[in-house]
KEVEX-169335 format. One record per residue: x, y, z of N, C-alpha, C, CB in turn; chain; residue in three letters. Coordinates in Angstrom, 2 decimals, decimal comma, m for minus. Glycine has a CB too. Layout:
N
<<X Y Z> <X Y Z> <X Y Z> <X Y Z> "A" "ALA">,
...
***
This chain:
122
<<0,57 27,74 32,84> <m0,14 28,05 31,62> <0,74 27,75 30,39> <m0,57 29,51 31,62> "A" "UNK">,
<<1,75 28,22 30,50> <2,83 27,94 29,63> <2,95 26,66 29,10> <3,94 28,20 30,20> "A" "UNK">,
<<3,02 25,14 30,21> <2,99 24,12 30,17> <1,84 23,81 29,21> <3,03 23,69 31,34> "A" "UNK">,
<<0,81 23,94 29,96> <m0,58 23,89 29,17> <m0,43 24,24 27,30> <m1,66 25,25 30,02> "A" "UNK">,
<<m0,45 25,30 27,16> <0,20 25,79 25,75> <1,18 24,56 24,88> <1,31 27,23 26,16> "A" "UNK">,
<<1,83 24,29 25,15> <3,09 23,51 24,74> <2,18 22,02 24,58> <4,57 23,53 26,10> "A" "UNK">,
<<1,55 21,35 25,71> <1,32 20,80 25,35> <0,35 19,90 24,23> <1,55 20,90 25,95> "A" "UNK">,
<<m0,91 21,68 24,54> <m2,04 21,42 23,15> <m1,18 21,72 21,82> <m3,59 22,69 23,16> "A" "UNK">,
<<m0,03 22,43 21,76> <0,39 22,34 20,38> <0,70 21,09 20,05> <1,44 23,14 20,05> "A" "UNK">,
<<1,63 20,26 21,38> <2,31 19,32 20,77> <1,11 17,79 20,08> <3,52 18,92 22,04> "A" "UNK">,
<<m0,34 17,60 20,93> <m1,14 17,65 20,31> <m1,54 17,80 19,29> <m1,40 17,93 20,56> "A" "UNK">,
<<m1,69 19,05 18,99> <m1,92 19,39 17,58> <m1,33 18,79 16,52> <m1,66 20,54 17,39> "A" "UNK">,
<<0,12 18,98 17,03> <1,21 18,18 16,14> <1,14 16,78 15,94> <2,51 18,33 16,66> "A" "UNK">,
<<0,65 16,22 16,93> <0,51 14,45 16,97> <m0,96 14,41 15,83> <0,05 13,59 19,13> "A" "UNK">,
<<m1,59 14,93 16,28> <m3,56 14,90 15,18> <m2,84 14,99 13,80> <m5,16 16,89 15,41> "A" "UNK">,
<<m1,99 15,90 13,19> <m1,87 16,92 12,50> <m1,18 15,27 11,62> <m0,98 18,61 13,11> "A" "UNK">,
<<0,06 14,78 12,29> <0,15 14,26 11,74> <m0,29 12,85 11,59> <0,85 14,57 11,71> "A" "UNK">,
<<m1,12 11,83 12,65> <m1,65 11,15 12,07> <m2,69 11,03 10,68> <m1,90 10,91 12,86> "A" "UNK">,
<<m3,57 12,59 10,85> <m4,13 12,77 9,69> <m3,25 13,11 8,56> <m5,04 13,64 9,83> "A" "UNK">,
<<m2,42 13,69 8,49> <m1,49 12,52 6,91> <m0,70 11,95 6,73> <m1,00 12,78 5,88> "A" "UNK">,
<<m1,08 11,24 7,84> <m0,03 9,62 7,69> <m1,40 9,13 6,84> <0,56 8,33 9,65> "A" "UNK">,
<<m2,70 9,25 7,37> <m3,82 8,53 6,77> <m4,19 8,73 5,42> <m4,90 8,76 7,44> "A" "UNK">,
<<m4,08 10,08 5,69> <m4,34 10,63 3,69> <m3,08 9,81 2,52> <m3,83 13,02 3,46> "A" "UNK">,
<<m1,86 10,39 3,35> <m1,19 9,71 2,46> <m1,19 7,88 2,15> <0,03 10,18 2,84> "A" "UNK">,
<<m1,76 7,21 2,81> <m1,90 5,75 3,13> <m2,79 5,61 2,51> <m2,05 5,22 4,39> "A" "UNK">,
<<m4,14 6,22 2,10> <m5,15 5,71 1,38> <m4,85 6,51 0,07> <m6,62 5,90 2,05> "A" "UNK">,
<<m4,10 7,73 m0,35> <m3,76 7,74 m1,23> <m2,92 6,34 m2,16> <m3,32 8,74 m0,96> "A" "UNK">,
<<m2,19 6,05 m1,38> <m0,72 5,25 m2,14> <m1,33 3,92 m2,33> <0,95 5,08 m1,05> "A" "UNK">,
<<m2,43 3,22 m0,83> <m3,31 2,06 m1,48> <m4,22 2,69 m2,35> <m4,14 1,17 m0,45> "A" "UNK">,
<<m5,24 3,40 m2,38> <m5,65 3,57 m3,74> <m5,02 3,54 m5,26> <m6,04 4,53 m3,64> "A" "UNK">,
<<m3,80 4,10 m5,54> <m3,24 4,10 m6,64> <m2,31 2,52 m6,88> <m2,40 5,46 m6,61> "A" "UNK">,
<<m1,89 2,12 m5,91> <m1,45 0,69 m6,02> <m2,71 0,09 m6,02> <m0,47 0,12 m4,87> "A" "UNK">,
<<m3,45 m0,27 m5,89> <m5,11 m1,27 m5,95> <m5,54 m0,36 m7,49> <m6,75 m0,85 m4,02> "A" "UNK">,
<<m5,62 1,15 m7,95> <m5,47 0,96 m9,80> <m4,54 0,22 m10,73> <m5,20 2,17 m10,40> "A" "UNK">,
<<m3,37 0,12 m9,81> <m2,18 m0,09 m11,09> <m2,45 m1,93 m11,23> <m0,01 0,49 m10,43> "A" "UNK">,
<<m2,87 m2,17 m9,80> <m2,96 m3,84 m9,75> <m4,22 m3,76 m10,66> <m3,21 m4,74 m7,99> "A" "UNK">,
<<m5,53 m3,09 m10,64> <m6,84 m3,40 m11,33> <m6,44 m3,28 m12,74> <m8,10 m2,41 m10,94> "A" "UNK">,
<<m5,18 m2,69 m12,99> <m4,73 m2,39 m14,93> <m4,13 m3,08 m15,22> <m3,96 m1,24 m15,58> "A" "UNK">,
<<m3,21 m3,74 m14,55> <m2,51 m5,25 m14,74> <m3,05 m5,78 m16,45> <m3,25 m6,57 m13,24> "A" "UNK">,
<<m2,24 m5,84 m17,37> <m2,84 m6,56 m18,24> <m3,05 m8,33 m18,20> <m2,17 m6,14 m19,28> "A" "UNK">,
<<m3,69 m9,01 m18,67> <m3,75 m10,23 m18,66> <m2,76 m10,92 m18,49> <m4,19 m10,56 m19,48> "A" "UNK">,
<<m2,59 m11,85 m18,17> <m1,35 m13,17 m18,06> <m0,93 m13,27 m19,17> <m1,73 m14,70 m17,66> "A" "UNK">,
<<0,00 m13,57 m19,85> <0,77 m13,45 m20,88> <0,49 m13,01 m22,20> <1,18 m14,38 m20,97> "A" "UNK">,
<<m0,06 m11,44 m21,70> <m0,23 m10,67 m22,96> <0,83 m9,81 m22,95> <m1,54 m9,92 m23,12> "A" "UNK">,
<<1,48 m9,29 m23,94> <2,85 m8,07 m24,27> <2,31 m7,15 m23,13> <2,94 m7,07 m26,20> "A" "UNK">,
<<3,69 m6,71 m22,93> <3,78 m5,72 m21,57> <3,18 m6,46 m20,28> <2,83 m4,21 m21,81> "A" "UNK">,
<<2,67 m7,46 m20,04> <2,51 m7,88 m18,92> <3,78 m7,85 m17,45> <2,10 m9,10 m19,38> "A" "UNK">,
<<4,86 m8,34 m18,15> <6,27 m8,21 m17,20> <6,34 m6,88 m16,71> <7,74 m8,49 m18,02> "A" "UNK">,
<<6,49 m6,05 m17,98> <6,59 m4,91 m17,84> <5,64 m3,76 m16,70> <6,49 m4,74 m19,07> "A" "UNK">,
<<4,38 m4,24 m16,69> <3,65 m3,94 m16,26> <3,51 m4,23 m14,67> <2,96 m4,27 m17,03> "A" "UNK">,
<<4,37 m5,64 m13,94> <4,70 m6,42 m12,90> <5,91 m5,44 m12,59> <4,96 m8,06 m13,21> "A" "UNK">,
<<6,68 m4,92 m13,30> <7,89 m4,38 m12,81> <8,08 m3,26 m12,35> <8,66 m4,41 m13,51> "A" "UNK">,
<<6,58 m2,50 m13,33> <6,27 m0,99 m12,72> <5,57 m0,79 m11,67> <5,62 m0,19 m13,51> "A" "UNK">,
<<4,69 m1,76 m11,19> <3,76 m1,99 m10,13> <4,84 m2,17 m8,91> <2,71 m3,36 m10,42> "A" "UNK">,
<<6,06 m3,00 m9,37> <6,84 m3,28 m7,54> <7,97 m2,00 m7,61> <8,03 m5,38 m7,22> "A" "UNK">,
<<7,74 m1,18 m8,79> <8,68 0,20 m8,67> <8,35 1,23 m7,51> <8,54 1,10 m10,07> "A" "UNK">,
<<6,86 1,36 m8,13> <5,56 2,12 m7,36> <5,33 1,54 m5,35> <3,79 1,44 m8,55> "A" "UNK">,
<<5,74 0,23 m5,67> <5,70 0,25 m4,24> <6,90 0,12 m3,13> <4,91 m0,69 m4,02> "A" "UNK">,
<<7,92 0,26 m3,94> <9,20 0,28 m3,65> <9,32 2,21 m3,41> <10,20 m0,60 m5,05> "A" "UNK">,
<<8,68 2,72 m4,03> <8,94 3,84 m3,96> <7,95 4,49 m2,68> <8,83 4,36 m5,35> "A" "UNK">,
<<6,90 4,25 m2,57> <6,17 4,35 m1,59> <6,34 3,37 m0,04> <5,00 4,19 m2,28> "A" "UNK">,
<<7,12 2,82 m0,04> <6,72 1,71 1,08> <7,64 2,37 2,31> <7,22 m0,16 0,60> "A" "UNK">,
<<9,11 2,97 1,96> <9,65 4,05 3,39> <8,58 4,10 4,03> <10,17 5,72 3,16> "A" "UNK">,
<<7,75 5,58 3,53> <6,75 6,37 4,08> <5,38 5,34 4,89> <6,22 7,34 2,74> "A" "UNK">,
<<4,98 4,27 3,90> <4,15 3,07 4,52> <4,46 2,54 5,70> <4,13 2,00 3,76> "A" "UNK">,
<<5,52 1,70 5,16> <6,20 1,01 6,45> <6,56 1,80 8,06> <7,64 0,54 5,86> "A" "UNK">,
<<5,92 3,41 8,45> <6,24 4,07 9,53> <5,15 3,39 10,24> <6,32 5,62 9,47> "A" "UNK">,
<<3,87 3,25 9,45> <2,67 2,74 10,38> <1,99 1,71 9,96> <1,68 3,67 10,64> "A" "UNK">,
<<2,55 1,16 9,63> <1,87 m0,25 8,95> <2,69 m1,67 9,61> <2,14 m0,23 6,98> "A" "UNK">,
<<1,68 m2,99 9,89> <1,86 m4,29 10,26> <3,59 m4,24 9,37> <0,37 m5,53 9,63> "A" "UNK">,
<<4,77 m4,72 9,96> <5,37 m5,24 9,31> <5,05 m6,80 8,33> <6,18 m5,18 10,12> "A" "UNK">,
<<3,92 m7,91 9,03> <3,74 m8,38 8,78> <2,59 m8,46 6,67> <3,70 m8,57 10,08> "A" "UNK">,
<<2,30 m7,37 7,19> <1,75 m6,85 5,36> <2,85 m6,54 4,60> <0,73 m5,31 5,16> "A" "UNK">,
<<3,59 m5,54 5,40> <4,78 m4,93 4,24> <5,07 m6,32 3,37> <6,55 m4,26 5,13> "A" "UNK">,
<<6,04 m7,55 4,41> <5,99 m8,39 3,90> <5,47 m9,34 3,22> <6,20 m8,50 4,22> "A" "UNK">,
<<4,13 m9,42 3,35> <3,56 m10,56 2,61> <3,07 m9,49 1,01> <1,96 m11,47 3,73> "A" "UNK">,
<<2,85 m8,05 1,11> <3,14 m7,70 m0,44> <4,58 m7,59 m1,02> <2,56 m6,36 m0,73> "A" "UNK">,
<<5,82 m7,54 m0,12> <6,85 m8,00 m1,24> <7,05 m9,58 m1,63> <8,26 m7,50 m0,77> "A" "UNK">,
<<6,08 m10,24 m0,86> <6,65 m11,65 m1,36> <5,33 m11,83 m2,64> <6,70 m13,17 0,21> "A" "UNK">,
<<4,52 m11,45 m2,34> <2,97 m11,32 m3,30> <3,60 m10,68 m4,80> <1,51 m9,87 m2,41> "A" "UNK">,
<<4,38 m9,32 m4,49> <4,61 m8,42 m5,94> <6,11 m9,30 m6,46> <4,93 m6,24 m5,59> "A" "UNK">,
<<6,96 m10,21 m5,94> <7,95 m10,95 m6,24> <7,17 m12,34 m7,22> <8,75 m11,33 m4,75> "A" "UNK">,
<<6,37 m12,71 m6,74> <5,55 m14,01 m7,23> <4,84 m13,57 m8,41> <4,44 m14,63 m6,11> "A" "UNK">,
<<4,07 m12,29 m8,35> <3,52 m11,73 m9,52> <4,49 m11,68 m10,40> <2,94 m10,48 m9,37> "A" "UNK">,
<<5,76 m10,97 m10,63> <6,82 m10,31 m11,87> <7,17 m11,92 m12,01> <8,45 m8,89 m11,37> "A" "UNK">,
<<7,41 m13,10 m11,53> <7,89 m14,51 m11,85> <7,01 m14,89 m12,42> <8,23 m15,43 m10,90> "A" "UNK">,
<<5,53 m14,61 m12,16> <4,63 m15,39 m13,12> <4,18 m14,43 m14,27> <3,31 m15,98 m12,34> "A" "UNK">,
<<4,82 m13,46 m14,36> <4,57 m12,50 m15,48> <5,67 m12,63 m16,19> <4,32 m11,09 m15,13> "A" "UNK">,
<<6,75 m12,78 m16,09> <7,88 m13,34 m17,04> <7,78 m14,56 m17,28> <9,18 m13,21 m16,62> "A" "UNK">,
<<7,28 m15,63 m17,04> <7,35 m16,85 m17,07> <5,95 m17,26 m17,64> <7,75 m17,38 m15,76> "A" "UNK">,
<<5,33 m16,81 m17,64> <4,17 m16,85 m18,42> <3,18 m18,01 m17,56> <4,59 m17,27 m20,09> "A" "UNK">,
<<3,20 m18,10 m16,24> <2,30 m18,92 m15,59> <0,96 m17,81 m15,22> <3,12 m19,66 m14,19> "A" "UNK">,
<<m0,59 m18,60 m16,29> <m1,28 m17,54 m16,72> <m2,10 m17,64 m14,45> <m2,60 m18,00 m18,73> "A" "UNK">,
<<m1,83 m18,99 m14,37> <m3,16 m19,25 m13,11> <m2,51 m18,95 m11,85> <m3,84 m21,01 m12,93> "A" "UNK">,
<<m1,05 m18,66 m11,74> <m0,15 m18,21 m10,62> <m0,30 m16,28 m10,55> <1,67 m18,87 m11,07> "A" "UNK">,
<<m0,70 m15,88 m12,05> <m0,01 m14,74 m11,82> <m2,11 m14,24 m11,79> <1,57 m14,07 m13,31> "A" "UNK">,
<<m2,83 m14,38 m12,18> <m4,01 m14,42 m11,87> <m4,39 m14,39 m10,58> <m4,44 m15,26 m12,38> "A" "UNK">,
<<m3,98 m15,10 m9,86> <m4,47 m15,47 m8,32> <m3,56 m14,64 m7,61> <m4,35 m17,16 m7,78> "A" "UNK">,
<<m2,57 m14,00 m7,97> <m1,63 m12,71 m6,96> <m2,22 m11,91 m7,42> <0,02 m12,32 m7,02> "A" "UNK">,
<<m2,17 m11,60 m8,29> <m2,82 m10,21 m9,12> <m4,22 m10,12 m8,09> <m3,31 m10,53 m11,24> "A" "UNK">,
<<m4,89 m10,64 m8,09> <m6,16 m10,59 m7,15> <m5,86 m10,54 m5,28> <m7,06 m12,15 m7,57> "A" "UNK">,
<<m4,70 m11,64 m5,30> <m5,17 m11,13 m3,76> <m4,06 m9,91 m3,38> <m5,05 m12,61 m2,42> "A" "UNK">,
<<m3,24 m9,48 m4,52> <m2,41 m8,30 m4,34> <m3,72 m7,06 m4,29> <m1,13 m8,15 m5,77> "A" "UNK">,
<<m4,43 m7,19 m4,95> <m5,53 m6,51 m4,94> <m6,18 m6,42 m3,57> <m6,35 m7,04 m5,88> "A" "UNK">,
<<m6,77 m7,34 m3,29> <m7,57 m7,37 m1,93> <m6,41 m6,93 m1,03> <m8,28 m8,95 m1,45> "A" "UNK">,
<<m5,36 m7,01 m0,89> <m4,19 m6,33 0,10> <m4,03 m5,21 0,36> <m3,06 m6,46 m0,19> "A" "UNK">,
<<m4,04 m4,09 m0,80> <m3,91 m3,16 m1,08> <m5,13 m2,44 m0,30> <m3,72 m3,15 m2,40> "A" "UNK">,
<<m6,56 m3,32 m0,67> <m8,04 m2,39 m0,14> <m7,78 m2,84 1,06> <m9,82 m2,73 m0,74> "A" "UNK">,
<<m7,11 m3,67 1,87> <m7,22 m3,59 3,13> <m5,80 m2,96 3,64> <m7,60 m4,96 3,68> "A" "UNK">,
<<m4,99 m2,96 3,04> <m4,29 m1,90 3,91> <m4,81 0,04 4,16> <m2,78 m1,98 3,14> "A" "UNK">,
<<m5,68 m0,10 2,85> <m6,84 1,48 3,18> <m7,27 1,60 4,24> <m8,22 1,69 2,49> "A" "UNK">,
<<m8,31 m0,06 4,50> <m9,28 m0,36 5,41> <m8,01 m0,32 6,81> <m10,25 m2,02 4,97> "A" "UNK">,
<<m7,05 m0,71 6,97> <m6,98 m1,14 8,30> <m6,15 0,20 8,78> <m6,23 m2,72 8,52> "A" "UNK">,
<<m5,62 1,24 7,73> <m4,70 2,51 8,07> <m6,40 3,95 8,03> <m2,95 2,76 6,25> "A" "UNK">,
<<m6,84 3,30 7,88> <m8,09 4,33 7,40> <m8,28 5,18 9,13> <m9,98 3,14 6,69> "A" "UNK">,
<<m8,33 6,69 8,84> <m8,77 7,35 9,90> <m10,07 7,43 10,21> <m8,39 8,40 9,87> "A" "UNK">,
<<m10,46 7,06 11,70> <m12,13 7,40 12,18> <m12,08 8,20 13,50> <m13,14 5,86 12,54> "A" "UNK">,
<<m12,84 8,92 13,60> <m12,69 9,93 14,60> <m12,72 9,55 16,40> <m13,88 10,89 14,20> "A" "UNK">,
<<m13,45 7,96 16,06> <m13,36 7,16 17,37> <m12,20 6,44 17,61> <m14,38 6,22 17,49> "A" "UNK">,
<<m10,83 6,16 16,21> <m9,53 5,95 16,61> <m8,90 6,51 17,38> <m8,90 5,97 15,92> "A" "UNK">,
<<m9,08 8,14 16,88> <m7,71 9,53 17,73> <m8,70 8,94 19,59> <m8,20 12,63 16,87> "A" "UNK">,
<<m9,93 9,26 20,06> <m10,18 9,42 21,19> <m10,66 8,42 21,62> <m10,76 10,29 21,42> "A" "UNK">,
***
């Protein structure tokens, strides 16, 4: 019985925390997919600035990401948010346009692909 016990906690403990690994994952893509949707235009003032706070935000979040996430995403948004801050200092309006967007679509699918459904856990 004892056994039994131990092991529905440890259970518990596994549910307990995939559900906020998930919360926190669609939290952090949600707020990275706003900061990318506020992005100001291609070479308007504060644009750099704006590229630099966006790869702060995910520099600061990505530890906690990177426990359950494709290594293969981690990477392709630091090479995505590297290409963005170059075409935001450099003023390339059609380079930094076209990251800005699919940094976007990255972000809603890392929601989509970390997202909890109750037919995942069982």
């Amino acid at each position: 019985m004892r056994a039994f016990i131990i092991a529905v906690l440890l259970f518990s403990l596994l549910i307990l925390g995939v559900i906020f690994n998930a919360i926190y994952i669609n939290e952090a893509s949600d707020h990275l997919r706003a900061l990318v949707d506020g992005l100001p235009e291609a070479g308007s003032e504060g644009c750099a600035a704006a590229a630099d706070e966006l790869y702060r935000e995910w520099r600061d979040r990505r530890d906690i990401i990177e426990l359950s996430t494709d290594l293969r995403r981690l990477t392709e948004v630091d090479t995505l948010l590297s290409s963005l801050r170059v075409a935001a200092k450099s003023g390339d309006g059609p380079e930094y346009d076209k990251t800005r967007a699919v940094l976007g679509n990255l972000f809603s699918e890392l929601r989509t692909f970390e997202s909890l459904e109750f037919f995942d856990i069982f």
